[in-house]
C-alpha positions as CSV (number, residue, x, y, z in Angstrom):
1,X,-4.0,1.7,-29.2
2,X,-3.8,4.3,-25.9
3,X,-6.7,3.9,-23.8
4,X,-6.9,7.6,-22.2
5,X,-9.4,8.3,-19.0
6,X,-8.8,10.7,-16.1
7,X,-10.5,11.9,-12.6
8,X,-10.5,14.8,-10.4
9,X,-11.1,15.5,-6.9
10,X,-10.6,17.7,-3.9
11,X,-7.3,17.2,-2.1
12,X,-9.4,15.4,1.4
13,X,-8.5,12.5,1.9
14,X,-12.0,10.9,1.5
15,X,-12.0,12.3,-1.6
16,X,-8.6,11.2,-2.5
17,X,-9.4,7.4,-1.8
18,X,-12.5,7.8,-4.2
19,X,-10.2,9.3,-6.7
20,X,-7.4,6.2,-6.5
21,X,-10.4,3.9,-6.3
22,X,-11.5,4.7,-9.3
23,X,-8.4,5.1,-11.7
24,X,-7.6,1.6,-10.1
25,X,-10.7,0.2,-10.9
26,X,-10.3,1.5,-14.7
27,X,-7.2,0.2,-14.8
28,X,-8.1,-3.4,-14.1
29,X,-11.7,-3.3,-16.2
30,X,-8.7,-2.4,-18.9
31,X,-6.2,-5.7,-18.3
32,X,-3.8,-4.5,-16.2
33,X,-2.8,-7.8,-14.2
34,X,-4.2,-7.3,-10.5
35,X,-0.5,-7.8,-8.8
36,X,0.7,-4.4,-11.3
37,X,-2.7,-2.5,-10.6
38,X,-1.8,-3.0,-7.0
39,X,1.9,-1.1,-7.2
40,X,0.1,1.2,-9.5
41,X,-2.1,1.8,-6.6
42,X,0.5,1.8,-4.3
43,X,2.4,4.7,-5.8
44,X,-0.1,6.6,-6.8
45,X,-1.3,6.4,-3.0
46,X,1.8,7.8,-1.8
47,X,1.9,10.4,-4.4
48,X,-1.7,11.6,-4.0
49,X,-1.6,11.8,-0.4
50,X,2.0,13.9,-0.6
51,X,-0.6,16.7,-2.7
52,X,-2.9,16.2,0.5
53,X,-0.8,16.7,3.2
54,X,1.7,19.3,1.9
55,X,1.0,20.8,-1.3
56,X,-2.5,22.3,0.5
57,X,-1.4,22.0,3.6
58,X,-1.4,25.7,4.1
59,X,-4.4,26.8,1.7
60,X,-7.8,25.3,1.9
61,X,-7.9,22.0,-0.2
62,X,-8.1,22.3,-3.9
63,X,-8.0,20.2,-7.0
64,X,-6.0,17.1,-8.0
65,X,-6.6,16.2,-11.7
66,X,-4.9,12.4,-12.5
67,X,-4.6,11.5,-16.0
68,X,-3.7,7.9,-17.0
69,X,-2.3,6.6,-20.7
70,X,-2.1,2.8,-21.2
71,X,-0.7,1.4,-23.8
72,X,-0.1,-1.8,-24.5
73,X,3.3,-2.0,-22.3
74,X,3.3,1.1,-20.4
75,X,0.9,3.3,-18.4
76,X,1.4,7.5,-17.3
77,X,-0.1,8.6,-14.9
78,X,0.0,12.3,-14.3
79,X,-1.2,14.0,-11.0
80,X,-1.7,18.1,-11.4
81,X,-2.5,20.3,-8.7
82,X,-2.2,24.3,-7.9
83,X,-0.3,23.6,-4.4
84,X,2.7,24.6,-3.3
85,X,5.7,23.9,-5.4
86,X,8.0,20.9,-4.0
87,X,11.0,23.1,-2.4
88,X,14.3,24.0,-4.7
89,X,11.6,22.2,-7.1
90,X,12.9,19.0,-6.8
91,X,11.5,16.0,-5.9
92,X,12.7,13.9,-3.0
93,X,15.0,11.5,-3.6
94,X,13.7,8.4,-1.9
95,X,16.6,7.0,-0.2
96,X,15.5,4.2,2.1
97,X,15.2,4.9,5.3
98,X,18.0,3.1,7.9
99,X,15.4,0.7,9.8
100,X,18.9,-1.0,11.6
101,X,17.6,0.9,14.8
102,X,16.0,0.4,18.0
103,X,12.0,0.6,17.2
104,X,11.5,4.0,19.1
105,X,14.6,5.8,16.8
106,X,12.4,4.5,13.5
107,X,11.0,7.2,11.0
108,X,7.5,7.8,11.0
109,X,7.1,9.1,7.5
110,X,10.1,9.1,4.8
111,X,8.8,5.5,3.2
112,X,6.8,6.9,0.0
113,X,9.2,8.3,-2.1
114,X,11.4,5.7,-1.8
115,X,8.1,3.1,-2.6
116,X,7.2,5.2,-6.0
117,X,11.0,5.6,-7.1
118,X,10.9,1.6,-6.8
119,X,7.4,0.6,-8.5
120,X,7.5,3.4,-11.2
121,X,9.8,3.3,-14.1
122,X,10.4,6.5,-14.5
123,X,9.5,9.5,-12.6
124,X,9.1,13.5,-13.7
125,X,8.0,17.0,-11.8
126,X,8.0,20.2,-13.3
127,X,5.9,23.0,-11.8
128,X,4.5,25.0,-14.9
129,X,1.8,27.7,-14.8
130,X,1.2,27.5,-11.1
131,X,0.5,24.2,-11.2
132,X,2.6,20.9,-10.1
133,X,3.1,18.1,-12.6
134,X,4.1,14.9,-11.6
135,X,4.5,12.2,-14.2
136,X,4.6,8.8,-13.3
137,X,5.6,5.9,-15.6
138,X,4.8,1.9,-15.1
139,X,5.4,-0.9,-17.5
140,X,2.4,-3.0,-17.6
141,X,1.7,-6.4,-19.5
142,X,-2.4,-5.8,-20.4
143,X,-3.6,-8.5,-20.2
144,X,-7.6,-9.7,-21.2
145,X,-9.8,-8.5,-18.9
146,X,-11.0,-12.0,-18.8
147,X,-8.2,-13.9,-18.8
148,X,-7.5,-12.4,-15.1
149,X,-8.3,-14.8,-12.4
């Protein structure tokens, strides 16, 4: 059986960590074992704060609308928002960053795409009726709620 539940906020970052908090939180009341809740966290952490920083970054905040489907071996999440479209609309590609450098040479930022390419499964955008669409997929074990220690 899919288990469907979903959130929305305003793209602050405040309001951002409320939003995560709370999809995570669902997610583990649900059996998803507390290691896999934590790179679904991770992920969706690094996806939600790319909406903050440069989808709105140059428009006043608006919404982000996450929407998470577990079944019983795999969990979408998809993150919608009205920002500004990724450029060429195409995602990033992730490549780790070369950390074989002196410390002042190493990238600030450049991590997170890399990071959700590696925890999720499978990974989709398409920008559709204004709107971003980013689809995330994990497999997840769910567990018992109870049987998690």
């Amino acid at each position: 059986m899919v288990k469907t539940f979903a959130c929305s906020f305003t793209a602050t970052n405040m309001d951002a960590r409320s939003g995560i908090s709370s999809i995570v939180a669902q997610l583990r009341s649900l059996g998803v074992p507390g290691a896999r809740a934590d790179e679904v966290q991770i992920a969706l952490t690094e996806a939600v704060n790319n909406v903050v920083e440069h989808a709105y970054e140059s428009a006043p905040p608006g919404d982000v609308r996450i929407r998470a489907e577990l079944y019983p071996e795999r969990l979408w999440i998809n993150i919608q928002d009205a920002g500004a479209p990724f450029p060429r609309g195409k995602l990033p590609e992730g490549k780790p960053a070369d950390v074989n450098v002196p410390a002042e040479c190493l990238p600030e930022g450049g991590f997170g795409w890399f990071l959700i390419r590696e925890l999720a499964s499978q990974v989709q955008y398409e920008r559709s009726e204004g709107n971003n669409n980013l689809s995330l997929c994990f497999e997840i074990k769910v567990t018992s709620p109870s049987a998690e220690v």
